[in-house]
C-alpha positions in Angstrom: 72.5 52.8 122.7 72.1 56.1 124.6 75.2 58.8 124.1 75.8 62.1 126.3 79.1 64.6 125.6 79.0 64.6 129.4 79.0 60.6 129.9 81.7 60.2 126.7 83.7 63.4 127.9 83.8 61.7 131.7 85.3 58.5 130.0 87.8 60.4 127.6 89.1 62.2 130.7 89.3 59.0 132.8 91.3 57.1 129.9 93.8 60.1 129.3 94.1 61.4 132.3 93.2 64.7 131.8 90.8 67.5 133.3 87.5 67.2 131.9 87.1 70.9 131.3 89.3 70.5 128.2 87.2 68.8 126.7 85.5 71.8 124.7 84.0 71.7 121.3 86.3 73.9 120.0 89.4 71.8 121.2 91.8 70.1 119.3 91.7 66.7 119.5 95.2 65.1 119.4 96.5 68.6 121.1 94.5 68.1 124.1 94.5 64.3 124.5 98.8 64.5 124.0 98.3 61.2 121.2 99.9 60.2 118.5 97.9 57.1 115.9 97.7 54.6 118.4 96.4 56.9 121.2 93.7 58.0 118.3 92.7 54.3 117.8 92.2 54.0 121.4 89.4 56.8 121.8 88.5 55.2 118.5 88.0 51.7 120.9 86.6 54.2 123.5 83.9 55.8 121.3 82.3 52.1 119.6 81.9 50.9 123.5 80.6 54.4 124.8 78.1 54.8 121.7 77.9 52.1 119.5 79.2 54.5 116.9 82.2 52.7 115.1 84.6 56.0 113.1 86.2 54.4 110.1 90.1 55.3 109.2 88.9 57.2 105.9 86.5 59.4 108.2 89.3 60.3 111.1 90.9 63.3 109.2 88.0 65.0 109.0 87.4 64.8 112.6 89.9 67.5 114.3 87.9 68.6 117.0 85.9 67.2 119.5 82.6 69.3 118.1 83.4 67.5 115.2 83.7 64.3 117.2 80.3 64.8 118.9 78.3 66.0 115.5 79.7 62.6 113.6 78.6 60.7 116.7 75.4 62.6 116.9 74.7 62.3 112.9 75.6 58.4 112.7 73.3 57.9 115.8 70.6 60.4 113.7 71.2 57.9 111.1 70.8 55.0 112.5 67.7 55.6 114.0 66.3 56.4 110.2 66.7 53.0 109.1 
């Protein structure tokens, strides 16, 4: 499946209705997005259909940022492509 920040960041915005431009690397995920666990599943939802790229429950504390949501997309998809 083909993945850009730009294409994912366009769909984050459009499902929490916010500005795009917040979506920085260096942004705080539930911060910016305004979600609590069930808002977190639903980027979750958002990311599989965008990517292909399922994040696991153990692997969500670990991703705070959106940086660190883009490199564990970008290393699963690295990943995958080994195989």
């Amino acid at each position: 499946m083909q993945y850009s920040r730009e294409e994912l960041n366009n769909k984050i915005a459009a499902e929490f209705d916010i500005d795009v431009s917040l979506l920085v690397p260096e942004a705080n995920i539930l911060k910016t997005l305004q979600v609590d666990s069930l808002g977190v599943m639903e980027l979750v939802v958002l990311v599989k259909k965008t990517t292909g790229v399922l994040v696991p429950t153990l692997d969500l504390p670990g991703i705070v940022t959106f940086g660190h949501l883009y490199d564990y997309i970008e290393d699963k998809l690295i990943s995958e492509n080994k195989e």
